[in-house]
C-alpha positions in Angstrom: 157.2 89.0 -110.9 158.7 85.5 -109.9 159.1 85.0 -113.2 161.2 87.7 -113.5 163.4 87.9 -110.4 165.8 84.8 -111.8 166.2 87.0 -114.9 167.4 89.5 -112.6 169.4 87.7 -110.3 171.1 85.7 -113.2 172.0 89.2 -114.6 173.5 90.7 -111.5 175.7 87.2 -111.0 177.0 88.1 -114.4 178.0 91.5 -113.7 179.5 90.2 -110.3 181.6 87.4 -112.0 183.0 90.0 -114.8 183.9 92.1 -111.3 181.3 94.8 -113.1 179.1 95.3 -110.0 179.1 98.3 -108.6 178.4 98.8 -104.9 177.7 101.8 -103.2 179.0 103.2 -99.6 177.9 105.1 -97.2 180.1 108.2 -95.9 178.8 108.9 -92.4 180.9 112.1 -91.7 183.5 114.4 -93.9 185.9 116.5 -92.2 185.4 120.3 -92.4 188.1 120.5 -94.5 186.6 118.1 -97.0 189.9 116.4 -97.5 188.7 113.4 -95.3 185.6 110.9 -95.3 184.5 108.3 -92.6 182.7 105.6 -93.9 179.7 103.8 -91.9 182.4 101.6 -89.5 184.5 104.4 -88.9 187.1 104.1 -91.2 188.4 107.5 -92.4 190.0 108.0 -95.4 191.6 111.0 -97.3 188.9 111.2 -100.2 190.8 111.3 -103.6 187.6 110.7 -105.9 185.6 113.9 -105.0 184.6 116.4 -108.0 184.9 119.3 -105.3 188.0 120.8 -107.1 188.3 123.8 -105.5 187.1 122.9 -101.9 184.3 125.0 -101.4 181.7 122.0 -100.8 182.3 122.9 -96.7 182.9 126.8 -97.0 181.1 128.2 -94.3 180.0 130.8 -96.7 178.3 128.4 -98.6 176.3 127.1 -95.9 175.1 130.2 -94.2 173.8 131.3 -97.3 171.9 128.6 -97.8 170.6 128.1 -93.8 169.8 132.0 -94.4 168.0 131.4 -97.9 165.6 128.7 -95.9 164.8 130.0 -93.4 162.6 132.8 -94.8 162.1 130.5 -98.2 161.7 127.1 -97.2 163.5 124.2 -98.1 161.2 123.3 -101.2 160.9 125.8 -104.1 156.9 124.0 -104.4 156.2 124.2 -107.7 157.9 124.4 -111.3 159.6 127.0 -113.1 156.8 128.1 -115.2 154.2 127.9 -112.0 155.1 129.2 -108.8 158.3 127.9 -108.5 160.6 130.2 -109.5 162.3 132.8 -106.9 164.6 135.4 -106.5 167.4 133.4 -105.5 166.8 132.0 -109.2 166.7 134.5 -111.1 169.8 136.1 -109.4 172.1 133.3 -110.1 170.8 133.0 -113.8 171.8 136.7 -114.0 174.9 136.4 -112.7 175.7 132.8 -114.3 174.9 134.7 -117.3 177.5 137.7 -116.4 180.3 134.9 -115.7 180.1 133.2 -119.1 179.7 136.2 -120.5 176.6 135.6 -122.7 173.2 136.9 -122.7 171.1 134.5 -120.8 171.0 131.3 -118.9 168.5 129.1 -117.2 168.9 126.7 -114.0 168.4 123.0 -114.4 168.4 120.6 -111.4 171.3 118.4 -112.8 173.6 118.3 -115.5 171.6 115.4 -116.9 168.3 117.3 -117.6 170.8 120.7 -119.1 172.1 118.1 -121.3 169.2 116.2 -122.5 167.0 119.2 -123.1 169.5 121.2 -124.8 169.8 117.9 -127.7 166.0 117.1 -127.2 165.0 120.6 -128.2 167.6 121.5 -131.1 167.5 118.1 -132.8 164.6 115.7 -133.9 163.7 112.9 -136.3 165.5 113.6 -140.1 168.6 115.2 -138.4 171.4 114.0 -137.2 173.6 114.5 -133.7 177.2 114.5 -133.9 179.5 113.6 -130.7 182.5 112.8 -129.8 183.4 108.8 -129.0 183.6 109.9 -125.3 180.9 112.2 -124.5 179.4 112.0 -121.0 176.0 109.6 -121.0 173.8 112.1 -120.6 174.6 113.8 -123.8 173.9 110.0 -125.9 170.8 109.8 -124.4 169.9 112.8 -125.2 170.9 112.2 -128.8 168.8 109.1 -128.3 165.3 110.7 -126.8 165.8 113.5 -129.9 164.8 110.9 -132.5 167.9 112.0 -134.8 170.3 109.5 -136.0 173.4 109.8 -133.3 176.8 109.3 -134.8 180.1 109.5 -133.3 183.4 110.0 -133.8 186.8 108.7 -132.6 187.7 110.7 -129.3 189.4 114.3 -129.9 189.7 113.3 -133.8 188.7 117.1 -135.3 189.4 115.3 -138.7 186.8 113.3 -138.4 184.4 114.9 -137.0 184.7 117.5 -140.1 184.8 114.7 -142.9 181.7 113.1 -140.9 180.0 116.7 -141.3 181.4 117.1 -144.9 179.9 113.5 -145.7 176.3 114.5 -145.1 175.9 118.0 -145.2 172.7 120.2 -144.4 171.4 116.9 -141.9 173.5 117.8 -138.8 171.3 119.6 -136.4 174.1 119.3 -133.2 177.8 119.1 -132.9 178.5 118.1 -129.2 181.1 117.6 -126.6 182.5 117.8 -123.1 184.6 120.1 -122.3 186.9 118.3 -120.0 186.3 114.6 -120.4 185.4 113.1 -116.5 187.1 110.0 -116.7 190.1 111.0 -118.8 191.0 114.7 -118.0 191.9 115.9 -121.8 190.7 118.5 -123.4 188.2 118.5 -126.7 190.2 120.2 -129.1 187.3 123.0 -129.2 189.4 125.5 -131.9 188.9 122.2 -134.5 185.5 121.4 -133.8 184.6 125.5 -133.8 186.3 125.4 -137.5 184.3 122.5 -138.5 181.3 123.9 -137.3 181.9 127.4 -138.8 179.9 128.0 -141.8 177.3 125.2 -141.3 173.9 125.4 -139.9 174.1 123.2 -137.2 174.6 124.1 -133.4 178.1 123.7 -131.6 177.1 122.6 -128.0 180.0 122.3 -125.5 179.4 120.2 -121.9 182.0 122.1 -119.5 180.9 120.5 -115.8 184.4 119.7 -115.1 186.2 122.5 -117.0 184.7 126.0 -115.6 185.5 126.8 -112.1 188.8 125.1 -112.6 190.0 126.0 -116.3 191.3 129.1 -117.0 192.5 132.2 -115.1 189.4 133.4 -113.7 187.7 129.6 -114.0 185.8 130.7 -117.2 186.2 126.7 -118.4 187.9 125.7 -121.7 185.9 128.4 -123.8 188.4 130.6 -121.6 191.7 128.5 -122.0 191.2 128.7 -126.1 189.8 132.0 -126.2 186.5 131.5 -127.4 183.2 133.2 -126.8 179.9 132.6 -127.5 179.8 133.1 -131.2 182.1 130.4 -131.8 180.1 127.9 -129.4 177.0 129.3 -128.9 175.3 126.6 -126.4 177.2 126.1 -123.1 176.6 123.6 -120.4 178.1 124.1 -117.0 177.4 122.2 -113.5 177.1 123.4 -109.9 177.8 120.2 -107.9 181.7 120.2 -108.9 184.4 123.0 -108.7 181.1 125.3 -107.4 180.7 123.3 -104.5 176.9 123.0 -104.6 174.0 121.7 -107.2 172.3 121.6 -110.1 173.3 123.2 -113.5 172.7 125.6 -116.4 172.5 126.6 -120.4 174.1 129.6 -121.1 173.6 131.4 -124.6 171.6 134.0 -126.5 168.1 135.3 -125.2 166.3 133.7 -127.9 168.0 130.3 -127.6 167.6 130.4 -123.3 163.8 131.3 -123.8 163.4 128.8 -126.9 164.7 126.2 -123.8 162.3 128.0 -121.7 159.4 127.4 -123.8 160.5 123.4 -125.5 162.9 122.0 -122.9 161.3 118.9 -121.5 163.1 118.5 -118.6 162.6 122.6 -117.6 158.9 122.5 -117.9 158.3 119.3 -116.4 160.1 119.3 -113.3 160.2 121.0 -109.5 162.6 123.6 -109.2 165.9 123.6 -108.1 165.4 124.8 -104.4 166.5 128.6 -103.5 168.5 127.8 -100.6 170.7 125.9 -103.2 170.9 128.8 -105.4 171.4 130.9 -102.4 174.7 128.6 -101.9 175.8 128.7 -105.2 175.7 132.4 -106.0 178.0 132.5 -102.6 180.2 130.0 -104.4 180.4 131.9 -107.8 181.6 134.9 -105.6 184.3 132.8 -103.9 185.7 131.5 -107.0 186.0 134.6 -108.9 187.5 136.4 -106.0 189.8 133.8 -104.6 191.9 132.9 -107.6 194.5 131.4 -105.2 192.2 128.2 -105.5 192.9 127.7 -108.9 196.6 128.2 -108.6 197.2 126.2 -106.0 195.2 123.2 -108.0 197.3 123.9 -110.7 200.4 123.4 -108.4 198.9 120.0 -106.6 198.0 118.8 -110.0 201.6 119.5 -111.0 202.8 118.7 -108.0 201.4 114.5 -108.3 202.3 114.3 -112.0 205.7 114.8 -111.3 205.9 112.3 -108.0 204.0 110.0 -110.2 205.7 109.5 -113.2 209.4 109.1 -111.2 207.4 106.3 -109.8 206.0 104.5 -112.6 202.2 105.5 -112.0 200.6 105.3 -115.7 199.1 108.1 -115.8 197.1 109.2 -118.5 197.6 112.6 -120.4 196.1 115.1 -118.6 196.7 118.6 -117.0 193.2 119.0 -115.0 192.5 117.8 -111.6 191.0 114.4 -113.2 194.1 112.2 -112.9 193.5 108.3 -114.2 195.5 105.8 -113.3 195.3 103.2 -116.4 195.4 99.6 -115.1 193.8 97.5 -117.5 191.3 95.3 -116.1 188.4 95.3 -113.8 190.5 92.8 -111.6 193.9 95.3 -111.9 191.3 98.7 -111.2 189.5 96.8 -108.4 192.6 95.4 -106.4 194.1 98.6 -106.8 191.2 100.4 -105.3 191.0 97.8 -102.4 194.7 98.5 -101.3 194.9 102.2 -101.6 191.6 101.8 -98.9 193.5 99.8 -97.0 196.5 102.2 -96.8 193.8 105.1 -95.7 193.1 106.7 -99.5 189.8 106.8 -101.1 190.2 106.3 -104.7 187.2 104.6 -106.8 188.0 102.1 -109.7 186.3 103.1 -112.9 185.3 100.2 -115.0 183.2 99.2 -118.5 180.9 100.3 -119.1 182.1 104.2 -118.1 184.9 103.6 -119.8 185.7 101.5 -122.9 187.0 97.1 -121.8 190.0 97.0 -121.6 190.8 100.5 -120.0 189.3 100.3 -116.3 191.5 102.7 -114.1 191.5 104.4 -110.8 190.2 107.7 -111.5 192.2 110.3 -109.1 190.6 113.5 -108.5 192.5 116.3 -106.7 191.6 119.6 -104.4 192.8 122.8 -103.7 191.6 121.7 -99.9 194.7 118.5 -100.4 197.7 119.3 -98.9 201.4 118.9 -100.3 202.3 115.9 -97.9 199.0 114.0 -99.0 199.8 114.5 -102.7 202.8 112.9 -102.1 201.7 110.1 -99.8 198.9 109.3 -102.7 201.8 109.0 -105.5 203.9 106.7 -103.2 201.5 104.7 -102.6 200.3 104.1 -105.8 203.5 103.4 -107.4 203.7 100.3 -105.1 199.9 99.5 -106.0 200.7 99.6 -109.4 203.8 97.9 -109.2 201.8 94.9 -107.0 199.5 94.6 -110.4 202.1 94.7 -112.8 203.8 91.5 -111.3 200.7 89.4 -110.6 
């Protein structure tokens, strides 16, 4: 162990020096609102990097369900799934998770991170091969990874590619994967592209939509929505619960025989605690809320509109995007980093994205927006990061 701890330490100076460390606060209070955050010290800050796109992460709704759900369930669901674990708070939410994307079945996961790596671990293995784009979230590359297939990628968004890279070695493609909304960019994946190269070919289309459903569309059924696709043209979907849903956890939805295949082969189902009910409990309060109060999405629309506009007669570079996922492209770690530190200091809390979550050379600060933000703090935000920005440009 001595042996090791220079190894270590060596390592984190490294990642300190490249101004690659990452450090994590602690957020001792958030207003009921959920625009604001006070960090241990006190200092309070309107929070600009939450995924809580449609503000329901404090809806009182949200929490009476779930101080309702545990107090006649428990906090702990006890067991797994496929033991004891599963409740009716469960299998409510898959059925109506289910009725939302409009597909026969789907089945809970705790995070994102085990949807993702069982959905690749379980349709793809040694001899095949996984295809995603450059971008993809992490979880889905290490799924590719823990398969045992050969993972190959293509440029980010390039349908082209993707369908010469299919065309190239055809019949060994087990899995064509992507996100739906890309977290630290905000584009879309050309999905119409991707559903053409996949049609025809014996492979699965998998699409990752955390940051697209809930937000995306009129009645916030993701991207599949926005294009006008359904489950035969992307037959496995992927879908979080800690973001625009306000809660936690996640879920594959698709056919019956795919969810129960899952059921049956999914690694990180089988093996694992279950979600607790009072979070389902939550959640299914949540789905209700966002397919009854369409004003949310509107108005997110509007904000999202709203700070594109102020920024750009600013100079803010922005990149190209019309979801709530707003970067601010900077450059370097330094650049991304004093950028953060100044917007703090002006009473915004906007997080600096560096390598490696996104490629060298294009660390940013990774606005999010809210339907809970107001007009004047949309504004505030824009001015204030067209003098950051204008600060980094001239040193």
């Amino acid at each position: 162990m001595r042996r090791q701890a220079p190894a270590l330490e060596a390592a984190l100076a490294q990642l300190e020096a490249a101004q690659l460390r990452r450090a994590r606060v602690t957020v001792d209070h958030r207003a009921a609102t959920g625009r604001t955050l006070t960090l241990s010290g006190g200092r309070e800050l309107v929070d600009f990097s939450s995924n809580d796109y449609l503000g329901l992460a404090r809806h009182p709704a949200l929490a009476a369900a779930m101080s309702e759900c545990a107090a006649h369930a428990g906090a702990g669901s006890g067991a797994s799934h496929l033991i004891s674990g599963h409740g009716a708070e469960h299998a409510k939410l898959e059925e109506e998770l289910a009725a939302f994307t409009r597909r026969e079945r789907a089945l809970l996961f705790s995070t994102g991170y085990m949807a993702n790596l069982a959905v690749i671990t379980a349709l793809a293995g040694r001899s095949e091969r996984v295809l995603l784009d450059r971008l993809c979230h992490a979880s889905l590359i290490d799924g590719a990874r823990l398969s045992g297939a050969t993972l190959v990628r293509y440029p980010h968004a390039d349908a082209a590619e993707a369908a010469r890279l299919l065309a190239a070695d055809p019949g060994h493609t087990a899995l064509l994967a992507t996100d739906g909304v890309f977290s630290m960019d905000g584009d879309l994946a050309p999905l119409p592209e991707l559903v053409r190269c996949a049609r025809g070919r014996d492979l699965w289309l998998v699409v990752d939509d955390a940051h697209g459903l809930g937000v995306v569309g009129a009645e916030g059924g993701g991207v599949l929505e926005h294009f006008g696709l359904g489950s035969d043209a992307v037959p496995v979907l992927v879908g979080t619960l800690g973001k625009a849903f306000g809660s936690f956890g996640a879920f594959v939805a698709g056919s019956a025989a795919l969810i129960e295949f899952l059921i049956q082969k999914a690694r990180t189902y089988v093996y694992t605690t279950a979600l607790p009910q009072p979070v389902a409990a939550a959640t299914r309060a949540a789905l209700a809320l966002s397919r009854t109060e369409s004003w949310r999405r509107e108005r997110l629309r509007s904000l999202v509109s709203r700070f594109r506009a102020a920024a750009h007669a600013l100079g803010v570079p922005l990149a190209d995007s019309t979801t709530p996922i707003q970067p601010v492209l900077l450059g370097s770690a330094a650049a991304a980093l004093a950028a953060q530190r100044e917007l703090a200091s002006a009473g915004y809390w906007v997080v600096a994205i560096r390598p490696p979550t996104v490629p060298a050379g294009s660390a940013r600060l990774r606005v999010t927006l809210s339907a809970a933000h107001t007009e004047a703090e949309i504004d505030a935000l824009a001015e204030q990061l067209g003098r950051a920005c204008a600060r980094v440009r001239n040193a």
